[in-house]
N, C-alpha and C positions, 0 to 999 in steps of 0.2 A: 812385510819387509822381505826380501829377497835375500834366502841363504847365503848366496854368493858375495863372497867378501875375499878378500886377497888375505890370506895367511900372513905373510909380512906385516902389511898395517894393523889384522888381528893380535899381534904378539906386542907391536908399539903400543895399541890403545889399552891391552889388559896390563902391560907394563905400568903407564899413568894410574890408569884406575888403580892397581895394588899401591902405585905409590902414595896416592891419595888416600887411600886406606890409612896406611900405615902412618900417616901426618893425622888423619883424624883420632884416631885411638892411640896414638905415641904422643902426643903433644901435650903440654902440660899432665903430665900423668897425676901426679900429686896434689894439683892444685884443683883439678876439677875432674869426676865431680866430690862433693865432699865424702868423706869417710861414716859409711853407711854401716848403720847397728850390725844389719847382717853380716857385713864383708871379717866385723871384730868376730862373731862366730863362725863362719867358715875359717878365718887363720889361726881364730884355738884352738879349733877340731886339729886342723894341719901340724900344730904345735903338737898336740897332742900325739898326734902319730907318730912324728917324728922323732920325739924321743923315748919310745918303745914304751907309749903305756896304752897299749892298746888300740883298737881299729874305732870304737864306739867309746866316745866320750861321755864320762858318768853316766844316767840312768834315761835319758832324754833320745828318744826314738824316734825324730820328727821327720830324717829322711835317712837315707842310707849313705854308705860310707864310702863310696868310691871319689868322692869330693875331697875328701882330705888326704884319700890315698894320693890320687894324684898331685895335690898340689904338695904335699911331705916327699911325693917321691924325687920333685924339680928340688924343692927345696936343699934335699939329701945332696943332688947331684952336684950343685951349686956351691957344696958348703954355707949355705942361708940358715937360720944366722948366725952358726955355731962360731964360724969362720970370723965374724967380725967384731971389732974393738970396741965395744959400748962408750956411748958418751950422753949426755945430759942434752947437748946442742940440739934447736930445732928442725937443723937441714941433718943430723943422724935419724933421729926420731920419723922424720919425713922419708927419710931412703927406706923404712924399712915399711913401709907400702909403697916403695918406687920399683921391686923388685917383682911382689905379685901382681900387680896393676899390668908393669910390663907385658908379664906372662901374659894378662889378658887382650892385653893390645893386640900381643901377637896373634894369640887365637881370632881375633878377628878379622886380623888381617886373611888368616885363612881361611876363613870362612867366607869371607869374599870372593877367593879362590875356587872355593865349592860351589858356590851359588854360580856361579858363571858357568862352570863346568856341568851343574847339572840342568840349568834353563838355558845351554848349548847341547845337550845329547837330545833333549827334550825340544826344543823350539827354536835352534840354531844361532849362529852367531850374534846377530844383529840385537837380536831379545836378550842375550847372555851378558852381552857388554853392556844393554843400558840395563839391566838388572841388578846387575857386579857396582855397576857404576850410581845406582841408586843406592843401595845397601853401602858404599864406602863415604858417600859425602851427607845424605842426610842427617838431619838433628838428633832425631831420636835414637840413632844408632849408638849415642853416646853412652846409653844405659850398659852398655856391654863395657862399658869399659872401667865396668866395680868386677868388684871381688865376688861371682856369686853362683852357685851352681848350675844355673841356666848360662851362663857363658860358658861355663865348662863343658855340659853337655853337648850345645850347637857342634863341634866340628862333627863330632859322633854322629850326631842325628843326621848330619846334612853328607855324610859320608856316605851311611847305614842307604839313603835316600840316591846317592849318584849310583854304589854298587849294584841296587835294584836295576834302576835303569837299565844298564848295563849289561843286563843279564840277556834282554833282546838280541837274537841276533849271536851269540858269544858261542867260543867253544868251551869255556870256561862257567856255564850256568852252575852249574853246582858250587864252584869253589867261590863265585862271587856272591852265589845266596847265603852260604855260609858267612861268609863276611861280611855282609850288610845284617844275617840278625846277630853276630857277634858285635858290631859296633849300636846297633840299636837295644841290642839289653845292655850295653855298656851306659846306652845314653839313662835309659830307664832307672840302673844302677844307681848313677847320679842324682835323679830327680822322680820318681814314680809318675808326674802330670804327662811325660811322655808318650806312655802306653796307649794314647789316644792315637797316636801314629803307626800302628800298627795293622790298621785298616790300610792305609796307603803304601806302606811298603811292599804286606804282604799281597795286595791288589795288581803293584807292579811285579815283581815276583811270578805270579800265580800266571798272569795273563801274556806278559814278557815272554815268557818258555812255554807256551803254547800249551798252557793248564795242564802242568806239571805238578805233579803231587808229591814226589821227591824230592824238586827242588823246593816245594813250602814246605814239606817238613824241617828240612836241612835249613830252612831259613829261623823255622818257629823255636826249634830246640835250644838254641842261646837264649833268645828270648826271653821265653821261658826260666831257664836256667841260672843264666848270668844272677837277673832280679834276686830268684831265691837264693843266694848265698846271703841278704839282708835278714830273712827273719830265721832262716836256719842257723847264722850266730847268735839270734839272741835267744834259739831255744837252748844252745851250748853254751849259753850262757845264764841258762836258767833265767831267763828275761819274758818268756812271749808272754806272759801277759800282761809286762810294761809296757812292751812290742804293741803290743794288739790297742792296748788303753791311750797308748798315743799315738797310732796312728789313726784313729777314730778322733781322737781329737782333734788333730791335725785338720781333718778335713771339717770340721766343727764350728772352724775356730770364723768370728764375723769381721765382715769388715763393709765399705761402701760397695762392692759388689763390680759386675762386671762392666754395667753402666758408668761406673764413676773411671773404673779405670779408662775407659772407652773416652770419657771427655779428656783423662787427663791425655790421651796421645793425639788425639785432636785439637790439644791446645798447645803439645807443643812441638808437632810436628802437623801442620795444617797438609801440608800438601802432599806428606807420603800417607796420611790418613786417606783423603778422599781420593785418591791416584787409587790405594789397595783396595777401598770398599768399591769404589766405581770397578776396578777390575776382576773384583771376586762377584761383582751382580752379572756383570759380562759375561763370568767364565759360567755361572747358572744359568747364562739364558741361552751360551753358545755349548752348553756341556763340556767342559770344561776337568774332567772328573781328578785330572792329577791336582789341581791348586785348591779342588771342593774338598776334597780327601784330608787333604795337609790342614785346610782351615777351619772347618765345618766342625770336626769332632772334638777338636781342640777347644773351640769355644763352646758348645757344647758343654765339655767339662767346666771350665770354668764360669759357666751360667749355672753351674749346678750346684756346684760348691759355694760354701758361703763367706769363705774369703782369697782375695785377689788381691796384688798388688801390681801397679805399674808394670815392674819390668817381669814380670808374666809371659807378657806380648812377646819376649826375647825369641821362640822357639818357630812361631809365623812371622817376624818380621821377614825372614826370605822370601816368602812366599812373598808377604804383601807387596815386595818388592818387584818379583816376578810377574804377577799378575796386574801389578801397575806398566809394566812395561809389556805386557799383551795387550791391553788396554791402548794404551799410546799408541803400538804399532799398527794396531786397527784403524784408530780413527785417522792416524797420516798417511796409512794406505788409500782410504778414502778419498786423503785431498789431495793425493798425488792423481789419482784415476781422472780427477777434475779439474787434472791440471793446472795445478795451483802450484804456486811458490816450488821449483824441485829440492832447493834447499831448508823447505820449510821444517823437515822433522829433525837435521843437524839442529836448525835453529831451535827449536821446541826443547830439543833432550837439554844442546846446552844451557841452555838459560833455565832449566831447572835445573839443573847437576851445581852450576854456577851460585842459583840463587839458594840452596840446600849447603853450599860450601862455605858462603859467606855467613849463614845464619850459624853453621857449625862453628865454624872459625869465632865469632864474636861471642857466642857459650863457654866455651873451649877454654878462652882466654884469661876465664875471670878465675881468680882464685878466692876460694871457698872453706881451704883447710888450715890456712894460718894456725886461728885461733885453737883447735884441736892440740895441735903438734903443741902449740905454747901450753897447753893444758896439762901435758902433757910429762913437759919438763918441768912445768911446775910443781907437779906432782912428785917429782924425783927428788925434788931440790928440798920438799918440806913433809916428806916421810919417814917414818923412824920404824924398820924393819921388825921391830919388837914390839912396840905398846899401839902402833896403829891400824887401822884394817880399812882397806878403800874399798868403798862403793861406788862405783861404775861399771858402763857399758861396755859388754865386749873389742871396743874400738882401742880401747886402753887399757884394758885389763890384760888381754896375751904379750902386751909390750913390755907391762911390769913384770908378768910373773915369769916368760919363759925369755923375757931378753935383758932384763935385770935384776932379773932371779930375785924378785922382791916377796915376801912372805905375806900375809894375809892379806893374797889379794884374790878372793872369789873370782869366778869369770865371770858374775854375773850382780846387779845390784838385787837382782830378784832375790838370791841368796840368802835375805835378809826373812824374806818371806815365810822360811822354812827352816830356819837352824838359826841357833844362837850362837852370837860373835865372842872369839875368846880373848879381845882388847878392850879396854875402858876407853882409848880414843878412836873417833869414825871417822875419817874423810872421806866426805860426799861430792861427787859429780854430778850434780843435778845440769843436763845438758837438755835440750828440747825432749829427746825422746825420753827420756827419764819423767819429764812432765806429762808427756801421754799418757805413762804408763802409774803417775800419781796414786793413780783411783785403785791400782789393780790388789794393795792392799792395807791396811792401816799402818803397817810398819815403815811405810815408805814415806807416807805423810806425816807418820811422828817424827821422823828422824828429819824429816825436810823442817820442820816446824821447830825442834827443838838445838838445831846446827845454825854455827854463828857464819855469813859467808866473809871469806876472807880474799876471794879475788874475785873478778870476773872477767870472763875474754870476749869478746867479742868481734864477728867481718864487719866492716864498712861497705854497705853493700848502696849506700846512698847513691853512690855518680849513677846508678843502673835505675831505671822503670821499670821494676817486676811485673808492671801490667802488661808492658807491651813486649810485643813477641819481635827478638827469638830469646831474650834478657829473661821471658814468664819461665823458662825451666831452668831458671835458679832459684824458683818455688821450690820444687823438686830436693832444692840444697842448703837445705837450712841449719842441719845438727851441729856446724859451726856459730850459729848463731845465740849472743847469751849464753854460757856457760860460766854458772855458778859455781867454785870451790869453796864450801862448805866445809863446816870442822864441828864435832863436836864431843 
């Protein structure tokens, strides 16, 4: 595709796309996707910040804490949710993940932003906007729109990734290598599976400034840096060898592995799947080394390690995206040389931008957290602040304890695992993920076994074919589904 493009139409069409963005991840915030285990632990952690008890929550080391800083610091700003009027109702109980959801909308929206800007410095317009424009309307992009440390990270990383760039060419190499490894130990901070991008930054970097050794140190020393403020509080905290035993663990821990997660974005993103793998064998066979860099090491990591989850993928989806659309722009340059159709690659982009918008759109729609929020309130409505103690999932436990300042209510059902409860009565939330985790120790089973259930909630998920796609990634969304309130 030919650089040349009219500025003016460039600024209309990344207008659309951002706004399309901001409709795909602003749109039903609440209702989909459901309210995920994890998203309840990153806004305890946040809770936790927020009201001055510290940076690290209780004794649990699994990632570092720049996740909760930042979302306690929006929070602060916001007055969230100190500011607001507690009520029982399920449209309050719902606003209060309307607000960080939000947050993440937004981040993605800029992230969109990014992605263009840096598969525009890198491979010019035409590749930018349909990259931008991939990344805002496809399915799978939907993952970004929980609550989860890898959404947080993304602007960072794809930042840390445009200042390299950048660095080509600049009179400003030093101040922007400084900045790009300040935003990539920021991203690291966040999430440690990052540090695999560090080959690709410091590469751009290195070779940008004409193998500069000033400007990669000035790059590595945040890096570097940033990270270690993680375990150097929890040696001030007389911790590292909590530190050390869970993060060993961490990488320990099993799961279906890098395959399975591999089928599940192929199942529910068919066509940004084989667009990004088709463009990442391209970029190996055409050398290719900025999109081998970003995607190679990363998975790598997570072929290595012994568990993965879906939204994993969150940190290459850019790429995938990018490299789907060097992909594209090859093979329609081909049929333009052949004279083929001159409107053929308009045609091509639209009709997958189109059919990636419609499958979003029909996902998007459904809602999945009803039953949650009703869980929720019902919980409020039949707890007695003194003789009872609730077991559930972090999804409802930071709503009880830091937003109706409700008393024995652990953050965790695991809780049970390890310390003895100081009530004669329990209410249990046995929700799906509570069932996963049945096995994990007898106390969870007794107490499942010997609790009377006294309601149950459940989505109507019937009018939908979960088998058939784009409806199959509301597999993906099920912890609304059955939910047990248990009492005993």
């Amino acid at each position: 595709m030919s650089n040349k493009f009219p500025q003016i139409k460039t600024i209309y069409i990344l207008g659309i796309i951002l706004t399309l963005s901001g409709f795909t991840h602003l749109w039903n915030t609440v209702g989909f996707p459901d309210i995920f285990y994890d998203e309840g632990v990153y806004m305890e952690r946040a809770m936790h910040v927020l009201n001055g008890l510290g940076l690290q929550d209780r004794y649990f080391h699994d990632h570092p804490y720049f996740g909760q800083i930042f979302l306690a610091s929006i929070f602060g700003l916001i007055g969230f949710p100190n500011s607001w009027h507690p009520s029982i109702d399920t449209n309050f109980i719902a606003s209060l993940y309307l607000v960080p959801r939000l947050i993440m909308g937004l981040l993605a929206v800029l992230d969109t932003f990014l992605v263009y800007q840096i598969a525009n410095t890198k491979y010019g317009k035409k590749i930018a906007l349909v990259s931008s424009l991939l990344f805002a309307v496809m399915p799978f992009t939907w993952i970004m729109r929980r609550i989860l440390l890898d959404s947080i990270l993304l602007p960072f990383l794809l930042t840390s990734i445009l200042f390299a760039l950048k660095t080509k060419d600049s009179n400003n190499k030093y101040v922007l290598a400084s900045l790009s490894g300040i935003c990539l130990g920021v991203a690291i901070f966040t999430k440690i599976p990052v540090f695999t991008m560090i080959p690709l930054v410091a590469g751009l970097v290195y070779f940008n400034t004409g193998k500069n050794v000033k400007a990669l140190v000035l790059l590595l020393i945040p890096i570097v840096l940033i990270p270690m403020m993680w375990p150097l509080q929890a040696v001030s905290a007389h911790q590292f060898d909590v530190w050390l035993r869970d993060v060993i663990g961490q990488t320990q821990r099993q799961s279906f592995g890098l395959p399975y997660i591999s089928l599940v974005f192929l199942k529910l993103d068919p066509v940004l799947f084989i667009l990004g793998i088709g463009g990442t064998i391209f970029a190996i066979l055409r050398r290719h080394y900025f999109i081998l860099f970003w995607f190679v090491p990363f998975v790598i990591f997570l072929l290595m390690i012994g568990y993965n989850q879906y939204f994993y993928w969150i940190p290459i989806l850019p790429v995938f995206c990018i490299s789907a659309s060097v992909l594209l722009a090859n093979v329609l340059e081909r049929a333009n040389k052949k004279n083929l159709n001159k409107i053929l690659p308009s045609v091509v982009v639209s009709g997958i931008a189109t059919f990636g918008l419609i499958s979003t759109f029909l996902v998007m729609s459904v809602n999945v957290t009803h039953s949650e929020f009703q869980t929720t309130s019902f919980i409020l409505q039949n707890v007695n602040d003194n003789d009872t103690t609730v077991l559930a999932n972090p999804t409802y436990e930071w709503v009880l304890h830091y937003v109706f300042h409700k008393n024995n209510t652990p953050n965790d059902y695991s809780f049970i695992l390890f310390n003895h409860l100081k009530t004669d009565k329990i209410l249990l939330v046995a929700d799906p993920h509570f069932m996963i985790d049945l096995g994990r120790g007898k106390q969870l089973q007794q107490i499942y076994n010997d609790s009377k259930t006294i309601a149950t909630f459940d989505e109507d998920l019937s009018k939908y074919d979960l088998s058939v796609y784009p409806y199959s990634n509301i597999k993906m969304n099920v912890d609304g589904e059955h939910i047990q309130v248990k009492m005993k």
